[in-house]
mmCIF file of the N, C-alpha and C atoms, coordinates in Angstrom:
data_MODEL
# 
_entry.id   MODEL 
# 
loop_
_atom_site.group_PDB 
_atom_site.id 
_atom_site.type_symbol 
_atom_site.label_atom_id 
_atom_site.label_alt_id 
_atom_site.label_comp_id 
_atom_site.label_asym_id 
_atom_site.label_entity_id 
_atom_site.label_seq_id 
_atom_site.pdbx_PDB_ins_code 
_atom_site.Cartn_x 
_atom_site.Cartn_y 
_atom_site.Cartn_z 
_atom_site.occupancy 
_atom_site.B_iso_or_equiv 
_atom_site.pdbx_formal_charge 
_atom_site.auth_seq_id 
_atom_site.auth_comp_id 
_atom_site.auth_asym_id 
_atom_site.auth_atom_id 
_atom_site.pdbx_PDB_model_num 
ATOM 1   N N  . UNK A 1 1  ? -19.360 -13.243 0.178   1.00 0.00 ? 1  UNK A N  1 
ATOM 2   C CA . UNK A 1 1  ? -18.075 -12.767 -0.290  1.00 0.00 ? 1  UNK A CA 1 
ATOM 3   C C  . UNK A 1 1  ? -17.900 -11.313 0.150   1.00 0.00 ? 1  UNK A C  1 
ATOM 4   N N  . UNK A 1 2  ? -16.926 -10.688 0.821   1.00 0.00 ? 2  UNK A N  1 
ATOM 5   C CA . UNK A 1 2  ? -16.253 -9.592  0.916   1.00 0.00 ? 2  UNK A CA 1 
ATOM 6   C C  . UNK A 1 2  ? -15.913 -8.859  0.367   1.00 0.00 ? 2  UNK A C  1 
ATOM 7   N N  . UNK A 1 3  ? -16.608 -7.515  0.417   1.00 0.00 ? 3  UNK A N  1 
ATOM 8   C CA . UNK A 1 3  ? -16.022 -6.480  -0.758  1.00 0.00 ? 3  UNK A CA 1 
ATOM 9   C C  . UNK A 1 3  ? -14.777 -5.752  -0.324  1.00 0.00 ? 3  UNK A C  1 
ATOM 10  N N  . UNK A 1 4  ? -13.709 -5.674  -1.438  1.00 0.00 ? 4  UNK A N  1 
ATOM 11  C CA . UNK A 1 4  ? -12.129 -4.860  -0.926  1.00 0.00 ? 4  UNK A CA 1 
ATOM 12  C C  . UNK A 1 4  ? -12.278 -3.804  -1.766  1.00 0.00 ? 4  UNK A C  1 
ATOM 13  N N  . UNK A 1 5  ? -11.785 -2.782  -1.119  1.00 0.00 ? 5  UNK A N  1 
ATOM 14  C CA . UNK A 1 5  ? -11.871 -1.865  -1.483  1.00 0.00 ? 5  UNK A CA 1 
ATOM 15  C C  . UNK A 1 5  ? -10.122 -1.446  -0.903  1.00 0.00 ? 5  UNK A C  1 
ATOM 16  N N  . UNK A 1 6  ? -9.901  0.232   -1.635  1.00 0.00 ? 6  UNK A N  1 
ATOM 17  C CA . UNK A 1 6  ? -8.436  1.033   -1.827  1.00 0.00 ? 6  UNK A CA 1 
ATOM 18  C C  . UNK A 1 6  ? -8.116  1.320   -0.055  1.00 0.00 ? 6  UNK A C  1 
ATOM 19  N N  . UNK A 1 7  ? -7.169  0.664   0.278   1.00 0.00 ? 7  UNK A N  1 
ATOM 20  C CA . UNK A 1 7  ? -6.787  1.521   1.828   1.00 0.00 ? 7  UNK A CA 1 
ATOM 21  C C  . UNK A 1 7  ? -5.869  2.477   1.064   1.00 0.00 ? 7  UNK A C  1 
ATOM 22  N N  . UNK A 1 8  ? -4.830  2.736   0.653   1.00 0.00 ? 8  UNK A N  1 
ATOM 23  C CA . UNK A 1 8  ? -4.002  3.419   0.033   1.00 0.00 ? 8  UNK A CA 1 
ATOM 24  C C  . UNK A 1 8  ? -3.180  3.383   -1.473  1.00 0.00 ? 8  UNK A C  1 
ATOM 25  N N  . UNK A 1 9  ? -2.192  4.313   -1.294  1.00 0.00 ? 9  UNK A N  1 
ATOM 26  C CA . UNK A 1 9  ? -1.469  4.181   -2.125  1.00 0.00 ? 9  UNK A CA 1 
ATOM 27  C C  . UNK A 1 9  ? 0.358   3.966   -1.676  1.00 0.00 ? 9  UNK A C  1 
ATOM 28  N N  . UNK A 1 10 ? 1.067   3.500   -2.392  1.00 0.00 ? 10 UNK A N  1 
ATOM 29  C CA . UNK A 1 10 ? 2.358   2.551   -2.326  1.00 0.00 ? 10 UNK A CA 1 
ATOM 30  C C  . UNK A 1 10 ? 3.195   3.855   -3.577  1.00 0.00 ? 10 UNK A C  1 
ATOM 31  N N  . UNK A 1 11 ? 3.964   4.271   -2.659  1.00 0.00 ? 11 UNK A N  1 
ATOM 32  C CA . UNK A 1 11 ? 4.617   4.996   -3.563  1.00 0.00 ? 11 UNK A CA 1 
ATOM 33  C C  . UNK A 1 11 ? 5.824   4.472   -4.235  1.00 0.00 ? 11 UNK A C  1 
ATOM 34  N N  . UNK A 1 12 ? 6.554   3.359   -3.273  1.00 0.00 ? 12 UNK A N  1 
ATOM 35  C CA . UNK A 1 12 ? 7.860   2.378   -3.985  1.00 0.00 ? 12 UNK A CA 1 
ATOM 36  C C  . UNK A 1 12 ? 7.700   0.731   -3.669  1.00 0.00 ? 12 UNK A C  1 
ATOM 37  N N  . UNK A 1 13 ? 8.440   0.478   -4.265  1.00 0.00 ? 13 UNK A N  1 
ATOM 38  C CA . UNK A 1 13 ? 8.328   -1.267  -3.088  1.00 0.00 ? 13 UNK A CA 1 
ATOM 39  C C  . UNK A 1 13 ? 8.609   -1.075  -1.965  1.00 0.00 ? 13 UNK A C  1 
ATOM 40  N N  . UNK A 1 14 ? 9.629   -0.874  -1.343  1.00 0.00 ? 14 UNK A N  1 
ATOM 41  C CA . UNK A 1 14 ? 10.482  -0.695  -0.129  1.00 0.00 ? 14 UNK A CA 1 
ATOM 42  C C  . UNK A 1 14 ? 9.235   -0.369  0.945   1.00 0.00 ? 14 UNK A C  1 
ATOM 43  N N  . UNK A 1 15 ? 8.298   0.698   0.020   1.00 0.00 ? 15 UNK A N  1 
ATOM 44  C CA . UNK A 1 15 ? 7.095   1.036   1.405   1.00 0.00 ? 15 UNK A CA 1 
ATOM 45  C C  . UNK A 1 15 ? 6.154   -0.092  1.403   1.00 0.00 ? 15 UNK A C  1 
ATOM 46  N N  . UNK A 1 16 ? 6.062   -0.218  0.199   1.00 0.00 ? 16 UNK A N  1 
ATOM 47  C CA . UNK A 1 16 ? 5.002   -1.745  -0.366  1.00 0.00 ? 16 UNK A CA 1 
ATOM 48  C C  . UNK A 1 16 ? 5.304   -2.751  0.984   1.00 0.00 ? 16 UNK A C  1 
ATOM 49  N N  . UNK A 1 17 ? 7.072   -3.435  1.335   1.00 0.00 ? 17 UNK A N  1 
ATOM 50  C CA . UNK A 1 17 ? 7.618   -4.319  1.564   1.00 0.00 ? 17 UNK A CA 1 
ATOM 51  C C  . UNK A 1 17 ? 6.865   -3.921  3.402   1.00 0.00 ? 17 UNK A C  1 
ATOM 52  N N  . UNK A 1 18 ? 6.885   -2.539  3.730   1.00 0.00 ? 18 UNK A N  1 
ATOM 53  C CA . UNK A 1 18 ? 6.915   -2.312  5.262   1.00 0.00 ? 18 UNK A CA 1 
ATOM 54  C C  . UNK A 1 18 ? 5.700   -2.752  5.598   1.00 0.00 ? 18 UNK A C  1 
ATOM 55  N N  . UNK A 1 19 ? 4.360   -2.056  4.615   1.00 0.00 ? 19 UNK A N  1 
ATOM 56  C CA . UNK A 1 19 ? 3.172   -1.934  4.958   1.00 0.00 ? 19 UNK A CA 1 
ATOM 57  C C  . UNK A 1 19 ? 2.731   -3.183  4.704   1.00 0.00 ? 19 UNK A C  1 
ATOM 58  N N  . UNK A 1 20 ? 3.216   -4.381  3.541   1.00 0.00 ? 20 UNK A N  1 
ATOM 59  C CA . UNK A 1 20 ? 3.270   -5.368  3.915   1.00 0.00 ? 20 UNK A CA 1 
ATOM 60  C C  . UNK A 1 20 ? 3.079   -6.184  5.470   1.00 0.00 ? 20 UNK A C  1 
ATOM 61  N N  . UNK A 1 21 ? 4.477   -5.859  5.942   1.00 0.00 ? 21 UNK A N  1 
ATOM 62  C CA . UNK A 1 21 ? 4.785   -6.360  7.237   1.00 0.00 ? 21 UNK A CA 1 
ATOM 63  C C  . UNK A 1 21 ? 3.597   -5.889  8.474   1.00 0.00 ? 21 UNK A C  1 
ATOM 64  N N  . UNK A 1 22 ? 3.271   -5.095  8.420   1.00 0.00 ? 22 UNK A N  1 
ATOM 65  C CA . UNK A 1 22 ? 3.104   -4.076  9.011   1.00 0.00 ? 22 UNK A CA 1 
ATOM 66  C C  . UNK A 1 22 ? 1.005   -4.942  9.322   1.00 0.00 ? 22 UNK A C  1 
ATOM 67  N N  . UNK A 1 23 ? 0.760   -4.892  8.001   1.00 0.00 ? 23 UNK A N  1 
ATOM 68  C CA . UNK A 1 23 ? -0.520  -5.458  7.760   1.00 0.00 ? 23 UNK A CA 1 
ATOM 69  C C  . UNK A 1 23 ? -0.551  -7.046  8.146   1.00 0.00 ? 23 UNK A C  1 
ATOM 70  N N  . UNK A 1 24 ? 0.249   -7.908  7.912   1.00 0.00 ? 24 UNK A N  1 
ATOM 71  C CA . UNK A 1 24 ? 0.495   -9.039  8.033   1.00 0.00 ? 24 UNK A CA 1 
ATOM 72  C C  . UNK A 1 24 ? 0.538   -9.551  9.504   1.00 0.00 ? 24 UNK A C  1 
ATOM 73  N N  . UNK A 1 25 ? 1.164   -8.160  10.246  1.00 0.00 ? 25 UNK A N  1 
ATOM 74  C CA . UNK A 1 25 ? 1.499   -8.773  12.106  1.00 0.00 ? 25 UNK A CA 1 
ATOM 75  C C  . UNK A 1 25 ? 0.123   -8.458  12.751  1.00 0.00 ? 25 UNK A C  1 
ATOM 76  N N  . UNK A 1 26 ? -0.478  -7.421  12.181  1.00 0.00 ? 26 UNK A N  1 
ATOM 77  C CA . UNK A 1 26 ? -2.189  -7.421  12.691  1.00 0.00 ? 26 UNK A CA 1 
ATOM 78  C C  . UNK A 1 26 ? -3.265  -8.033  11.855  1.00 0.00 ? 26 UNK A C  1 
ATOM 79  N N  . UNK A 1 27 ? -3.138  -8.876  11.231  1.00 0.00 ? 27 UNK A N  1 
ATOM 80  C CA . UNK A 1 27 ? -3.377  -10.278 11.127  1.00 0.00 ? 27 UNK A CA 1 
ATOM 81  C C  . UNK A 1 27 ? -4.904  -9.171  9.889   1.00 0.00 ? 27 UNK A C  1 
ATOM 82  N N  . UNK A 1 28 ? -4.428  -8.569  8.948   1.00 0.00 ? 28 UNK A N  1 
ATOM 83  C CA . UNK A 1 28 ? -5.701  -8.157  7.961   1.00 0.00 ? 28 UNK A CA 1 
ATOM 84  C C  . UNK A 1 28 ? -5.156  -8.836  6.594   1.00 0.00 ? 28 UNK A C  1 
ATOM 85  N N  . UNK A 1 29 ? -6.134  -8.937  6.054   1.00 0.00 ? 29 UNK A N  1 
ATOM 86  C CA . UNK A 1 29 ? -6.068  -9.444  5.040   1.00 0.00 ? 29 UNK A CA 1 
ATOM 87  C C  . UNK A 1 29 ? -5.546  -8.349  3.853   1.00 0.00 ? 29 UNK A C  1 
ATOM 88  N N  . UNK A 1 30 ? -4.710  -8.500  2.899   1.00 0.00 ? 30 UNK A N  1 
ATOM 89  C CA . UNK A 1 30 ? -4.664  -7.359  1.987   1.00 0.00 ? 30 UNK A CA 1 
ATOM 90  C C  . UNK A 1 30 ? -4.232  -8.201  0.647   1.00 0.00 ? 30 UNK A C  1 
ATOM 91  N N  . UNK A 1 31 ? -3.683  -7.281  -0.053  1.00 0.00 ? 31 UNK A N  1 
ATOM 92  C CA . UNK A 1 31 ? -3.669  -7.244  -1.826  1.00 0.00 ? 31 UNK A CA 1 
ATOM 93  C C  . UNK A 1 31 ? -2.918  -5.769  -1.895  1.00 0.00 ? 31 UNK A C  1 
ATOM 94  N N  . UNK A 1 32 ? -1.770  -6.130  -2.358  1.00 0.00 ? 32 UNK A N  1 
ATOM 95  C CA . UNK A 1 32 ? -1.153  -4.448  -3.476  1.00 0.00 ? 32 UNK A CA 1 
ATOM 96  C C  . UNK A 1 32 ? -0.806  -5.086  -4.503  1.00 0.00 ? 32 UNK A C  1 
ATOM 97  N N  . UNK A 1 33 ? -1.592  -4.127  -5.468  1.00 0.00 ? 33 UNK A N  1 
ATOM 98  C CA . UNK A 1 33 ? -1.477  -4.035  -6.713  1.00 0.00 ? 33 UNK A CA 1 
ATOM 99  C C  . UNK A 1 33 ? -0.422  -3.461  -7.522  1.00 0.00 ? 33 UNK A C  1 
ATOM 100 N N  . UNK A 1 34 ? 0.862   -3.615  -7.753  1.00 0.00 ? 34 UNK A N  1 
ATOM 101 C CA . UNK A 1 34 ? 1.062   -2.875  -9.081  1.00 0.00 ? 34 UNK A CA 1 
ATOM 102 C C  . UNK A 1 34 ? 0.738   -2.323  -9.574  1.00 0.00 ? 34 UNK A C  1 
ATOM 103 N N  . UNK A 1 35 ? 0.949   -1.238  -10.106 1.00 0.00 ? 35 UNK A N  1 
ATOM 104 C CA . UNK A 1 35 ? 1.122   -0.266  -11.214 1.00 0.00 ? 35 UNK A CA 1 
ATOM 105 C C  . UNK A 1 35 ? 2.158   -0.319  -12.087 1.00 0.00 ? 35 UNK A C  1 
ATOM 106 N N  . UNK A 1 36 ? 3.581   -1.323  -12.071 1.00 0.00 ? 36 UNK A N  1 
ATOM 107 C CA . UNK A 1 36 ? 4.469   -1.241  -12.976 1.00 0.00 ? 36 UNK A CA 1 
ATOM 108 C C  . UNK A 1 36 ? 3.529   -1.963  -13.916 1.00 0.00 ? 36 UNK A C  1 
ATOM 109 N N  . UNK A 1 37 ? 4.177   -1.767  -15.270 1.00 0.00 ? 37 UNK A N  1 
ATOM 110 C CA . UNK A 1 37 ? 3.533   -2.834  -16.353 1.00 0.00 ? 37 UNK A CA 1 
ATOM 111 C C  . UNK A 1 37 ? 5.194   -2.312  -17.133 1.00 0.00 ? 37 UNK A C  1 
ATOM 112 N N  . UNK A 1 38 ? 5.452   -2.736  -17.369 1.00 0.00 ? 38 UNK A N  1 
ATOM 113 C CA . UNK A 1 38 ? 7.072   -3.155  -17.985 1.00 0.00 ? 38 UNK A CA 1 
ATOM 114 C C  . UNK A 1 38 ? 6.706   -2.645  -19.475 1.00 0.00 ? 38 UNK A C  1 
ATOM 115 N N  . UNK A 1 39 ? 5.398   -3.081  -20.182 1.00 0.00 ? 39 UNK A N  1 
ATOM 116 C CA . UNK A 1 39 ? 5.767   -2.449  -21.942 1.00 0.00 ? 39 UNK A CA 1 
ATOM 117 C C  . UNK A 1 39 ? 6.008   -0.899  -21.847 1.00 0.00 ? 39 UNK A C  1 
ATOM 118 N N  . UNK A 1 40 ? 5.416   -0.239  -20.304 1.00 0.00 ? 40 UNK A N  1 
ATOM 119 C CA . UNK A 1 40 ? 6.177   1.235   -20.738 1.00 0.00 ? 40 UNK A CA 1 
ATOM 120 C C  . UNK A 1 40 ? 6.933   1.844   -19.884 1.00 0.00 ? 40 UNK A C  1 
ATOM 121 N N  . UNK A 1 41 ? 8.047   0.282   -19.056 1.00 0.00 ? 41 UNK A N  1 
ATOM 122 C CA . UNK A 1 41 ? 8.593   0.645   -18.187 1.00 0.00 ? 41 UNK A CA 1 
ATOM 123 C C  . UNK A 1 41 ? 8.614   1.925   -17.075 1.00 0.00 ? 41 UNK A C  1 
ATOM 124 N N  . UNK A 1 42 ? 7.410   1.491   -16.444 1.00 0.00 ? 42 UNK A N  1 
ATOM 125 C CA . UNK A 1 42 ? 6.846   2.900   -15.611 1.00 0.00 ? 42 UNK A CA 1 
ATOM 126 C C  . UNK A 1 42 ? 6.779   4.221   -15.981 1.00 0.00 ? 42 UNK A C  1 
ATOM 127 N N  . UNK A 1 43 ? 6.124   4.372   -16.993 1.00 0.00 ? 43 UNK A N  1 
ATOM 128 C CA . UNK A 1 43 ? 6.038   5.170   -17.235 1.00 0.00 ? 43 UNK A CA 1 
ATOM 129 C C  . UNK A 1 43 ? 5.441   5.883   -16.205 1.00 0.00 ? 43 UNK A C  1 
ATOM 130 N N  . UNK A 1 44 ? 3.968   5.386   -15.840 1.00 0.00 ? 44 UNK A N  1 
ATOM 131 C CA . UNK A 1 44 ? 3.217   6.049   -14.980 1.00 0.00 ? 44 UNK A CA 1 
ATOM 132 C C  . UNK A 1 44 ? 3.100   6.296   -13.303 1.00 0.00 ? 44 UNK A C  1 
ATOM 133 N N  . UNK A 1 45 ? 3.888   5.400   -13.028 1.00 0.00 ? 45 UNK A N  1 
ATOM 134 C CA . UNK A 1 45 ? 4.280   5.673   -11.527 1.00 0.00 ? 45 UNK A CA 1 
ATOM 135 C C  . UNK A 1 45 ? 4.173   6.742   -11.086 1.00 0.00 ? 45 UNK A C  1 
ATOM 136 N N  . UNK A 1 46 ? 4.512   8.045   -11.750 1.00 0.00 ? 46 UNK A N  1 
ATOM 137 C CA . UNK A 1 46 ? 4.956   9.090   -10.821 1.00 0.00 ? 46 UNK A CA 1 
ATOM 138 C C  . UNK A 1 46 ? 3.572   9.263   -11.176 1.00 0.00 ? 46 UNK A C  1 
ATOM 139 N N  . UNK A 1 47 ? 2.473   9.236   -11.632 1.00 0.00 ? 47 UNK A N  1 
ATOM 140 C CA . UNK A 1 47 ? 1.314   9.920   -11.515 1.00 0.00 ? 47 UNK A CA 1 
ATOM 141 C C  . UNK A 1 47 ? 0.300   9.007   -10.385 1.00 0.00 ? 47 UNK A C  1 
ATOM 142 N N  . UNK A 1 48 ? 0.680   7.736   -10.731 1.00 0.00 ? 48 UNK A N  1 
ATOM 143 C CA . UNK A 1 48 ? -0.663  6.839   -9.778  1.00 0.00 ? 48 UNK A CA 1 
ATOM 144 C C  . UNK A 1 48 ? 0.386   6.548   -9.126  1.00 0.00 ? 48 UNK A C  1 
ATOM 145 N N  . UNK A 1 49 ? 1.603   6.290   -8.445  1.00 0.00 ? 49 UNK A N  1 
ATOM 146 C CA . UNK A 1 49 ? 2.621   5.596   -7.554  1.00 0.00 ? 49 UNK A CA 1 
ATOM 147 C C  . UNK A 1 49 ? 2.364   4.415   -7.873  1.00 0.00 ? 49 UNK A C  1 
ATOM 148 N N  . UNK A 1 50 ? 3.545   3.715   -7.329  1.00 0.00 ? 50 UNK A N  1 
ATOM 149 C CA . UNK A 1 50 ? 3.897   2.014   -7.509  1.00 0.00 ? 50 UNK A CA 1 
ATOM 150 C C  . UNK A 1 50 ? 2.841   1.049   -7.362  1.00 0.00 ? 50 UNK A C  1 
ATOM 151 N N  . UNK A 1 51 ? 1.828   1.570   -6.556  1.00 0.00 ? 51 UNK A N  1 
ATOM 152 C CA . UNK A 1 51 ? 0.678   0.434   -6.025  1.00 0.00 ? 51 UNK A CA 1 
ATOM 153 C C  . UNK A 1 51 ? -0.408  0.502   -5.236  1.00 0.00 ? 51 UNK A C  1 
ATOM 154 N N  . UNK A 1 52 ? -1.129  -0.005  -4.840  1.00 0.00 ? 52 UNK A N  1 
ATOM 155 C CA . UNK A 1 52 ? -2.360  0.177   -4.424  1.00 0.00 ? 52 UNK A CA 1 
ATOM 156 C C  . UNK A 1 52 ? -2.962  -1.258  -3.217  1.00 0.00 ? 52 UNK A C  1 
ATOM 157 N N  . UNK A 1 53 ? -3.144  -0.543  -2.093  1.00 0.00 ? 53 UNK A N  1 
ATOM 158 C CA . UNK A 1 53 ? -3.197  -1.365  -1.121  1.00 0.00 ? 53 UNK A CA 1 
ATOM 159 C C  . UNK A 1 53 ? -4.779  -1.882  -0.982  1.00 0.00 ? 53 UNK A C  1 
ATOM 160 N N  . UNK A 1 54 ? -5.062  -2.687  -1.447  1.00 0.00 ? 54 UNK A N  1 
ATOM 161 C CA . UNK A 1 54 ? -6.529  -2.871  -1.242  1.00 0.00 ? 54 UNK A CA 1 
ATOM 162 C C  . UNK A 1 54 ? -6.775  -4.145  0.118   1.00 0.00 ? 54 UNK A C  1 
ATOM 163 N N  . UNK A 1 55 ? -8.117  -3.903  0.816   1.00 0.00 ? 55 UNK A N  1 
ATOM 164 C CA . UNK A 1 55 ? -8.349  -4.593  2.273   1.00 0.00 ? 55 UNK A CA 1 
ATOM 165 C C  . UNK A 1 55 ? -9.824  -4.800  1.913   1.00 0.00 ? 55 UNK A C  1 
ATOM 166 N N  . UNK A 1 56 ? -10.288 -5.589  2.828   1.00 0.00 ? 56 UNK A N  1 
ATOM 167 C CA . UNK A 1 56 ? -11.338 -5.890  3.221   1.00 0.00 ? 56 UNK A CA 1 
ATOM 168 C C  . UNK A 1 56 ? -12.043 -4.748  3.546   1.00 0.00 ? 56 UNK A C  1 
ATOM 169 N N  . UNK A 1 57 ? -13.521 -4.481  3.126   1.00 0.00 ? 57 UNK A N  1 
ATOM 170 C CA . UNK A 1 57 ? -14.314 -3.204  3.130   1.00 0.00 ? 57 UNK A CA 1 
ATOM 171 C C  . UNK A 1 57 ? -14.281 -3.149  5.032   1.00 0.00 ? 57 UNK A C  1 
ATOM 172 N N  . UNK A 1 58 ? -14.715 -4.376  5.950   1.00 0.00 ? 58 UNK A N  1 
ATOM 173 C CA . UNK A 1 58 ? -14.927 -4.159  7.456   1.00 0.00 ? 58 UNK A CA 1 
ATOM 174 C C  . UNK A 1 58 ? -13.601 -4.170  8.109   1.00 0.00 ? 58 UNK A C  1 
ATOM 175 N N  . UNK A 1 59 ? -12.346 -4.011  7.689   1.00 0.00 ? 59 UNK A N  1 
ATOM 176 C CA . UNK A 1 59 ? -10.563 -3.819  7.954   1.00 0.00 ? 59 UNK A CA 1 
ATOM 177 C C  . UNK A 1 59 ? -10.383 -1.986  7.628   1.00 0.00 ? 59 UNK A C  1 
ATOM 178 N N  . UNK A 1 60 ? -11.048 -1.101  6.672   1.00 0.00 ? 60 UNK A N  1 
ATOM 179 C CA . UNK A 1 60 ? -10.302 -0.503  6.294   1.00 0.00 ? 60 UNK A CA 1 
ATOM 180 C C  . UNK A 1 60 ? -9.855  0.768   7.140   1.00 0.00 ? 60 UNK A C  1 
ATOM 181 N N  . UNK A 1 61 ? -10.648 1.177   8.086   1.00 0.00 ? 61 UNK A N  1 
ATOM 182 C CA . UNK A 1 61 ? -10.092 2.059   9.255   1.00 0.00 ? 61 UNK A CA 1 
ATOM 183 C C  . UNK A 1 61 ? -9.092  1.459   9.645   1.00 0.00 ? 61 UNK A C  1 
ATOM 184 N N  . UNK A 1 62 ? -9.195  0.516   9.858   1.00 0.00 ? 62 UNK A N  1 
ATOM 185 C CA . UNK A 1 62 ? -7.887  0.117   10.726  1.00 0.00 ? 62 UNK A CA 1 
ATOM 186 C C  . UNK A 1 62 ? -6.651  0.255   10.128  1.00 0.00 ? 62 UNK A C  1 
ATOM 187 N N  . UNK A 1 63 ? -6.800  -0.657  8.393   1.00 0.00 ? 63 UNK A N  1 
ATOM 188 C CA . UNK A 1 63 ? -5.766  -0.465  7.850   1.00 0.00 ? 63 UNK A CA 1 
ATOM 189 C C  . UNK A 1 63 ? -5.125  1.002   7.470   1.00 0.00 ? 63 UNK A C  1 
ATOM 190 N N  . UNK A 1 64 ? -6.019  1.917   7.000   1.00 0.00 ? 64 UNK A N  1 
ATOM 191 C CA . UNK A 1 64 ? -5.737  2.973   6.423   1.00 0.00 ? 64 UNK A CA 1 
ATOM 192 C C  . UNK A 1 64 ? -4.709  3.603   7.955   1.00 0.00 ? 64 UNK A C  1 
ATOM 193 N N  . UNK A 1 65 ? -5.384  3.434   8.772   1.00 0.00 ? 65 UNK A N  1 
ATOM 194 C CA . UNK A 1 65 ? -4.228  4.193   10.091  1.00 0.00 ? 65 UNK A CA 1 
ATOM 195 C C  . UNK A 1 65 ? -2.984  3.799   9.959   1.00 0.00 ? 65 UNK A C  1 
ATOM 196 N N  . UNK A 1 66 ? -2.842  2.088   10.039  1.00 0.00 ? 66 UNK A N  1 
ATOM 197 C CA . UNK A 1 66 ? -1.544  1.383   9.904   1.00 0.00 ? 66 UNK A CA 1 
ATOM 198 C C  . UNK A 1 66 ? -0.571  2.349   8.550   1.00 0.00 ? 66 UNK A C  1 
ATOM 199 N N  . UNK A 1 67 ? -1.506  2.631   7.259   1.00 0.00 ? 67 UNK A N  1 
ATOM 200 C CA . UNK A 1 67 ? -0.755  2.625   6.632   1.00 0.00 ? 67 UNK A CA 1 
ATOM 201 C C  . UNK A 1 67 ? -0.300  3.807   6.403   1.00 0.00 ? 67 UNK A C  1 
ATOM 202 N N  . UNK A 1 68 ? -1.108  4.973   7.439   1.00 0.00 ? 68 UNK A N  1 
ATOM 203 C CA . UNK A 1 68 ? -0.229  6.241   7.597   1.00 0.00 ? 68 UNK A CA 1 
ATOM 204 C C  . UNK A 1 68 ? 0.736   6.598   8.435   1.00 0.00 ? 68 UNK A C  1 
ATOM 205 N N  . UNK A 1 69 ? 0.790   5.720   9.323   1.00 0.00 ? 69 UNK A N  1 
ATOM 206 C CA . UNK A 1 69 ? 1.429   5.284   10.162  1.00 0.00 ? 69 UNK A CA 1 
ATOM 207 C C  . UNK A 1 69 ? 3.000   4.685   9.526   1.00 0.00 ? 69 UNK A C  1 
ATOM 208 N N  . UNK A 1 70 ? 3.023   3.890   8.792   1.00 0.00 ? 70 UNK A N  1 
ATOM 209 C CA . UNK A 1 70 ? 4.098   3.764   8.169   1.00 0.00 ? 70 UNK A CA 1 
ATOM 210 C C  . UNK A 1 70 ? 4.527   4.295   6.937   1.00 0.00 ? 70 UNK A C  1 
ATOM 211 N N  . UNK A 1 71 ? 3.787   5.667   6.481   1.00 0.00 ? 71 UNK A N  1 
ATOM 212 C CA . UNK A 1 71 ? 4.272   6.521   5.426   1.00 0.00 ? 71 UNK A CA 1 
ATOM 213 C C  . UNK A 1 71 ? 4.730   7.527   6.167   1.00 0.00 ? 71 UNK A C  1 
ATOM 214 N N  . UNK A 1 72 ? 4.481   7.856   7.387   1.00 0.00 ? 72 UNK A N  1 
ATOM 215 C CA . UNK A 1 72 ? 4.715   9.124   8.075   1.00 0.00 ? 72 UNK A CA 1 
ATOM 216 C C  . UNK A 1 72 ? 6.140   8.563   8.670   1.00 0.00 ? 72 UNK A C  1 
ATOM 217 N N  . UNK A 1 73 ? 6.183   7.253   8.766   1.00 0.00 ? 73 UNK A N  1 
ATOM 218 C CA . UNK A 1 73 ? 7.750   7.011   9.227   1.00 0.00 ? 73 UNK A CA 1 
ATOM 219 C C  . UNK A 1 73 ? 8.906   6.692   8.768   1.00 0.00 ? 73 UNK A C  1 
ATOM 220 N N  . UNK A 1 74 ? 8.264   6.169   6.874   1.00 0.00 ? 74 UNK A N  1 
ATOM 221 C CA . UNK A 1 74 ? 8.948   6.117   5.975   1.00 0.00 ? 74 UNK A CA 1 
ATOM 222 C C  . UNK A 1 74 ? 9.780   7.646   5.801   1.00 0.00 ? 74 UNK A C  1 
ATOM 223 N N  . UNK A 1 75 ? 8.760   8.452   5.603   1.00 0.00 ? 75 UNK A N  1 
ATOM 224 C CA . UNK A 1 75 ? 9.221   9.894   5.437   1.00 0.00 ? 75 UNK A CA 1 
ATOM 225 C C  . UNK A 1 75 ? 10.194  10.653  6.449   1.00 0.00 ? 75 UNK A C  1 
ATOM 226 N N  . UNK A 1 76 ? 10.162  10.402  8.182   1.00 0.00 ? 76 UNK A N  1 
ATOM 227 C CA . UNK A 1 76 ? 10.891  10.163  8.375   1.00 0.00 ? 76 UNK A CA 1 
ATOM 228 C C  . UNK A 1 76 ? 12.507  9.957   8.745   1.00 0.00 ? 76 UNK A C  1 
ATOM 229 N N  . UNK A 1 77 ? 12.553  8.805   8.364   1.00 0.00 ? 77 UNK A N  1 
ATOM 230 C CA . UNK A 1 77 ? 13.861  7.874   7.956   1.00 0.00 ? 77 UNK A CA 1 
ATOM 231 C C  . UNK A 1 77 ? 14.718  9.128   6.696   1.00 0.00 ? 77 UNK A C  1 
ATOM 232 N N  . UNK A 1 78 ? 13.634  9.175   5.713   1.00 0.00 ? 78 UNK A N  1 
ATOM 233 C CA . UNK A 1 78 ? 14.194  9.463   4.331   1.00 0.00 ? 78 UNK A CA 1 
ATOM 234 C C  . UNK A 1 78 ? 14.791  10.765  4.500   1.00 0.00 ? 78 UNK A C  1 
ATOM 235 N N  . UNK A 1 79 ? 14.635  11.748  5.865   1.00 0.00 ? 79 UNK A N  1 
ATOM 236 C CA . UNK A 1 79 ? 15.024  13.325  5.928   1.00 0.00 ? 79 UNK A CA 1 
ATOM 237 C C  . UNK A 1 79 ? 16.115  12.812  7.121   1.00 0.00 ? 79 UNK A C  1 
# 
């Protein structure tokens, strides 16, 4: 069995939705986690962000590039 470990962090869905894509066309395996939990309607987001990208421990160079790669272009778009 494969240990996964944190490639990043997911600051909204919308980035969730890219890095998604993004992970999916170079064929790695992943998992984002949530951080909403609804009884305190996000409260905590702004301290841990929306989510947490976890990969395969022998993926995570790779992924972690991908996924700065699409925060640096999220950011960007957003200016």
């Amino acid at each position: 069995m494969e240990k996964w470990v944190k490639a990043g962090i997911v600051e909204n869905r919308f980035e969730g939705d890219r890095i998604s894509q993004v992970l999916e066309a170079a064929e790695i395996p992943f998992m984002i986690r949530s951080f909403l939990d609804t009884a305190y309607d996000g409260l905590y987001i702004p301290q841990k962000g929306w989510g947490m990208v976890m990969v395969p421990e022998d993926r995570l160079s790779e992924a972690e590039r991908m996924i700065q790669e699409v925060k640096k272009s999220f950011k960007e778009e957003e200016e």
